[in-house]
SEPA-233790 format. One record per residue (C-alpha): residue number from 1; residue in one letter; x, y, z. Coordinates in steps of 0.001 Angstrom, whole numbers. Each point is the difference from the previous one (the first is absolute). Example, Ala and Ser with C-alpha at 12.3 -4.5 7.8 and 13.67 -1.06 7.14 Angstrom:
// SEPA-233790
+-----+------+---------+---------+---------+
| seq | type |      px |      py |      pz |
+-----+------+---------+---------+---------+
|   1 |    a |   12300 |   -4500 |    7800 |
|   2 |    s |    1370 |    3440 |    -660 |
+-----+------+---------+---------+---------+
***
This chain:
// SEPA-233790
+-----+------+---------+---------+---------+
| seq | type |      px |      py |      pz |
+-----+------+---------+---------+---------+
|   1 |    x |   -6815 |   -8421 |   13810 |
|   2 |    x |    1772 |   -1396 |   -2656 |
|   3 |    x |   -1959 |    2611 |   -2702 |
|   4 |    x |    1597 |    2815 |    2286 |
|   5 |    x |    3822 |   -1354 |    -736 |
|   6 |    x |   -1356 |    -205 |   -3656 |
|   7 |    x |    -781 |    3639 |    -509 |
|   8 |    x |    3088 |    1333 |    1760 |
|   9 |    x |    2828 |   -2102 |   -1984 |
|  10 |    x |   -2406 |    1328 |   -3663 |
|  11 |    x |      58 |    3481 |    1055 |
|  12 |    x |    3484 |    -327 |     841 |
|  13 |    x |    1308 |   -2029 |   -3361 |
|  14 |    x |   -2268 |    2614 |   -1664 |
|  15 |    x |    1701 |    3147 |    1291 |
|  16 |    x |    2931 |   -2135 |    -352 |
|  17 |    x |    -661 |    -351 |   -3514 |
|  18 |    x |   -1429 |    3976 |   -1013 |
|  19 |    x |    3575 |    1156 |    2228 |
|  20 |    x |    2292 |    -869 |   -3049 |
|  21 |    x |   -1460 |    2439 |   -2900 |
|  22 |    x |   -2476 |    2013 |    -947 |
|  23 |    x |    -855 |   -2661 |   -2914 |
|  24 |    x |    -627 |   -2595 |    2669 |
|  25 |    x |   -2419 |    2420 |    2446 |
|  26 |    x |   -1916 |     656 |   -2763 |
|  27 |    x |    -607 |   -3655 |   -1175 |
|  28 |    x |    -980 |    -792 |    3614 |
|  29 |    x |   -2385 |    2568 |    -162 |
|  30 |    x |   -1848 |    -560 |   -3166 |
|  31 |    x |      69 |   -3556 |     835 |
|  32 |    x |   -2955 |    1274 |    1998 |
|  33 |    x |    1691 |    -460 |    3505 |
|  34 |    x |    -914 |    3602 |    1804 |
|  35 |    x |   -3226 |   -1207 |     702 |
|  36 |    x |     603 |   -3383 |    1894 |
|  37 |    x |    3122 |    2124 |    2122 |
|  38 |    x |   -1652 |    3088 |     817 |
|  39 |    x |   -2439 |   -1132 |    2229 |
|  40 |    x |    3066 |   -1858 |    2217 |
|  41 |    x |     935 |    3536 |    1236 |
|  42 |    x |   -2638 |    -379 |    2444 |
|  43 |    x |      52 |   -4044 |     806 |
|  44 |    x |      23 |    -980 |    3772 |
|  45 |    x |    3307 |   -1298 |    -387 |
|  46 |    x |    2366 |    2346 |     853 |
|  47 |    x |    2774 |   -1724 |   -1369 |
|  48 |    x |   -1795 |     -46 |   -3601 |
|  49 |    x |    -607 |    3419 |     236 |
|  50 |    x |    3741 |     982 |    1285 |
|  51 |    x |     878 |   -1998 |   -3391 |
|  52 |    x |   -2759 |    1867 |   -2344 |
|  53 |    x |    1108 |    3335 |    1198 |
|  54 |    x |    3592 |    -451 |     448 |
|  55 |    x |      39 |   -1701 |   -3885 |
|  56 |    x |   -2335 |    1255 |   -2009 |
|  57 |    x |     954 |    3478 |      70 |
+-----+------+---------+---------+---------+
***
């Protein structure tokens, strides 16, 4: 699924991204972002949600 691959390497740059300051966690977050990562917590994937959880703490 070529979506699937999609979604893991954005929530990984994301968390990637929100990792270095404070500054840059916050912009990801008003950027309006929460609401399109959230709901991968629970995605089928296991490997997507290993990445959401592990990342996006």
């Amino acid at each position: 699924e070529p979506e699937l691959s999609l979604r893991r390497t954005a929530a990984c740059t994301l968390a990637d991204i929100a990792k270095h300051t404070p500054e840059l966690a916050q912009g990801i977050v008003d950027a309006g972002s929460v609401p399109f990562v959230a709901p991968l917590i629970s995605h089928s994937d296991a490997k997507l949600r290993k990445e959401v959880k592990t990342h996006m703490h």
